[in-house]
C-alpha positions in Angstrom: 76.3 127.6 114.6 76.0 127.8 118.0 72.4 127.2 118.2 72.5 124.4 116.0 75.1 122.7 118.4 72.2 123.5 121.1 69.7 121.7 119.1 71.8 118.4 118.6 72.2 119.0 115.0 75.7 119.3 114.6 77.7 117.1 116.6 80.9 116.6 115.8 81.6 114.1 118.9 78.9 111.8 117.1 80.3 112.3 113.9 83.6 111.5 114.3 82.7 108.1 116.6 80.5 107.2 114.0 83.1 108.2 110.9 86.1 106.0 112.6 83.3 102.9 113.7 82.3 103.3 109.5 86.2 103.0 108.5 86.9 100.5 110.4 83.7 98.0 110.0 82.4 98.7 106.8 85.5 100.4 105.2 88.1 98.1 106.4 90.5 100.5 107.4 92.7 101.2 110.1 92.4 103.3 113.0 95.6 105.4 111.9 94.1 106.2 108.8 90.2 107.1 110.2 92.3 109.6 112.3 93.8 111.0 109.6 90.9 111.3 108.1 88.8 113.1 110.8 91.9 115.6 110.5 91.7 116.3 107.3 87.8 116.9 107.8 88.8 119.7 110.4 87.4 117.4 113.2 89.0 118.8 116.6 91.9 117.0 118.1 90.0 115.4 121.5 87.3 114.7 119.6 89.5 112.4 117.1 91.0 111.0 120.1 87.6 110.1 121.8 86.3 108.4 118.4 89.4 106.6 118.0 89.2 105.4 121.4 85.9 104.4 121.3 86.5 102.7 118.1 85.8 99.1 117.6 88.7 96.3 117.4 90.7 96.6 114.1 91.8 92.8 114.0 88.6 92.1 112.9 88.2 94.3 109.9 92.1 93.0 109.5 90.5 89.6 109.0 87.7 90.4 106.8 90.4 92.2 104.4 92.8 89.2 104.3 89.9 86.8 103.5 89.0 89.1 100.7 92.4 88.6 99.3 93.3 85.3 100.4 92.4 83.9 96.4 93.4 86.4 94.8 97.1 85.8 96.3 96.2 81.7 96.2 99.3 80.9 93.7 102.3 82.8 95.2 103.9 81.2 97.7 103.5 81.0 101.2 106.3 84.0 102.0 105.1 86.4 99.4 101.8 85.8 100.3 102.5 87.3 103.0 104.5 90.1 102.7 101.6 91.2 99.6 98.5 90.7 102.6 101.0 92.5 105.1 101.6 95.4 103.0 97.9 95.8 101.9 97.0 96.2 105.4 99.9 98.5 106.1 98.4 100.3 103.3 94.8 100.1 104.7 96.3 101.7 108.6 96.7 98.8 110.6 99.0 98.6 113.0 102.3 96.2 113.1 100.6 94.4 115.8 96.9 93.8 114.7 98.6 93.0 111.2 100.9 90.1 113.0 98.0 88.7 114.7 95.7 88.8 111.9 98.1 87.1 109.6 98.9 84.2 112.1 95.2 83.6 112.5 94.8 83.5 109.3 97.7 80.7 108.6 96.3 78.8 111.5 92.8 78.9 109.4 93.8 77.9 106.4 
């Protein structure tokens, strides 16, 4: 194992920054839950901590998920429309913050 670490093969830095930057871009996930993840892979603590520190902004993903929904929640009004979109991104790992913002750009949209 050892000499495969020497060789650049396994590198679980560059795994787990490219794992969370996955989650959050393409999977539209929070960082909370890439974290978790990375964990439960058996990725080391300051390497989860680097990758989520590294990772990129989560309000965008945050956006991308409450466009997704936005028509599928169309008909209910404006109030539970919101609480559904703020609980699916609660679900997803955002954080309270990034959720708030996201939702409040997305009235001012729309």
């Amino acid at each position: 194992m050892d000499r495969l670490k020497q060789l650049k093969l396994v590198d679980d830095t560059k795994f787990a920054r490219d794992f969370v930057a996955d989650r959050v871009r393409i999977g539209h996930k929070g960082k909370r839950i890439a974290r978790l993840e990375l964990i439960k892979l058996g990725v080391s603590k300051e390497d989860t901590r680097q990758a989520i520190d590294s990772a990129p902004d989560e309000l965008e993903a945050a956006r991308e998920v409450i466009s997704k929904y936005q028509s599928r929640y169309a008909k209910l009004g404006p109030a539970v429309r919101r609480r559904r979109l703020y609980a699916l991104l609660s679900r997803r790992g955002f954080p309270y913050e990034v959720i708030k913002q996201a939702l409040n750009l997305s009235e001012d949209d729309g």
